[in-house]
N, C-alpha and C positions, 0 to 999 in steps of 0.2 A: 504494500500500500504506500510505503514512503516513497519508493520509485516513484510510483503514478501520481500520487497526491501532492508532493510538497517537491520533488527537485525538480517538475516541469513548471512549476513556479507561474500556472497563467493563472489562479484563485486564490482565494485567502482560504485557509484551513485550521479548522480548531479541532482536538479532539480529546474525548474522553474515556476513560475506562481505569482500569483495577489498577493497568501497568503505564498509564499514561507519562508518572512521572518521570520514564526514562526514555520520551519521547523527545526526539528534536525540537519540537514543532515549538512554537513560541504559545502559541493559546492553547492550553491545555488543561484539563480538571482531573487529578486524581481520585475515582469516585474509593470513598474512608470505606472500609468495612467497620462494623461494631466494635469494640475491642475484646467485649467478651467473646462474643460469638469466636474472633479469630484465635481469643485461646484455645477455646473448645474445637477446634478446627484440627487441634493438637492430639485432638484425642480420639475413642472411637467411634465419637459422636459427627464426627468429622463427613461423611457422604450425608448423614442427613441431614445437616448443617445444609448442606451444597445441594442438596435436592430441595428443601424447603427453598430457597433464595431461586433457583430457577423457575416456582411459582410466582413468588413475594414480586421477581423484577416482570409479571406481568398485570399487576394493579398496582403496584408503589413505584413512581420515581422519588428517587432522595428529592426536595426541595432545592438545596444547594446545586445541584445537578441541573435542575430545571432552571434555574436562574441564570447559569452560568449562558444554555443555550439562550435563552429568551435575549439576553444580553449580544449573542451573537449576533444573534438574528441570522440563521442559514438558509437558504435557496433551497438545498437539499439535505437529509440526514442519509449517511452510506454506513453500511453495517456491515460486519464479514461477519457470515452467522455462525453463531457457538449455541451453547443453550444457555450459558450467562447474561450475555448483553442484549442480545437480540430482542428479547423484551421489553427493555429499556429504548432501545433505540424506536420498534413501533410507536410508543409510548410519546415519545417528543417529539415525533414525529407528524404522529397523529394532533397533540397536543397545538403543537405550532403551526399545522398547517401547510405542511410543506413535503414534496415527495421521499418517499422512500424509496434508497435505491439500496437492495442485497449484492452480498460476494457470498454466491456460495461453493465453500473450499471443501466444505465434507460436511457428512449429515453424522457429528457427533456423538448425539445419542447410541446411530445404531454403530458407533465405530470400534472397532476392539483396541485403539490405541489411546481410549478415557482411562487416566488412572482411575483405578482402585474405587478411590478416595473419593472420586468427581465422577461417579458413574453413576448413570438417574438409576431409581429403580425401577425396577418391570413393570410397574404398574404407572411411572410418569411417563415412559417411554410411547405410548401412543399420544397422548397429548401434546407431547415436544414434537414429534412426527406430523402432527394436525397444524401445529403452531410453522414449524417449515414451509407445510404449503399453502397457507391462510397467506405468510408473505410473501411468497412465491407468484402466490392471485393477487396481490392485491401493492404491492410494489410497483414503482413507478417504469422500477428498471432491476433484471436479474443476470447476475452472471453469472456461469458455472464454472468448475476446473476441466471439466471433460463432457464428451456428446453422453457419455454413460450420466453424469448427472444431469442433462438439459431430460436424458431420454425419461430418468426415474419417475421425472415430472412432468412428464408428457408436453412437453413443449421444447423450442429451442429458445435460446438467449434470445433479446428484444434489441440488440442494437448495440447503440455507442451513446455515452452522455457525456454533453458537454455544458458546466455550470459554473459560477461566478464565486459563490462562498459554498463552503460545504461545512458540516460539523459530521465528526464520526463519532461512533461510540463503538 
């Protein structure tokens, strides 16, 4: 994404997420985990921890998070889908009024290379699968890694986008 997004240098790019603070990018939001929560995170409480939050980010964005976009003000919010962000990123999206464009790199859920730790379980894994193609329908713009993912979805990629500011999550 750094490639494409920030060293062709023709838009302004803000973006956020868990690992943003080790982002180039100059506008950027580190979205805080709880502190408790990230103790426990430590422990074997640890996947349900990270399966609860893969629900919780499809009715709550943090406030601070929401600000920080609103403040932006983006054209478009672009998302490379995981089962973490992606919900958040509908979210401001929808929120703000502005299209959403996916990167889809893998359908994480069903992939066997989720740690342990961060692997939904059986019973979230159709929901997060629902939740894939709800954005897949309803995105502005989708790209895949290969014709085996455009096929999964029964469609091919929609194009090429070209925008002025973008915010990712």
């Amino acid at each position: 994404m750094y490639r494409h997004l920030v060293l062709k240098q023709d838009f302004e790019v803000a973006v956020a997420g868990t690992t943003a603070g080790d982002s180039p990018i100059e506008r950027r939001f580190v979205i805080r985990k709880n502190r408790l929560i990230e103790r426990l995170r430590r422990t074997r409480l640890s996947r349900l921890l990270c399966n609860l939050e893969y629900l919780q980010n499809w009715i709550m964005v943090p406030q601070p998070l929401m600000q920080f976009a609103q403040e932006f003000r983006p054209d478009v919010v672009v998302c490379v889908i995981e089962d973490w962000h992606m919900g958040l990123a509908w979210q401001i999206a929808t929120r703000l009024n502005v299209p959403l464009v996916v990167n889809f790199q893998d359908l994480f859920c069903l992939s066997q290379f989720v740690p342990d730790k961060m692997r939904p379980f059986h019973w979230l894994v159709p929901f997060l699968v629902n939740r894939y193609r709800m954005l897949n329908r309803k995105a502005a713009q989708s790209f895949y890694t290969s014709e085996g993912m455009g096929n999964w979805f029964g469609q091919d990629g929609r194009g090429d986008v070209r925008v002025h500011l973008i915010f990712a999550v």
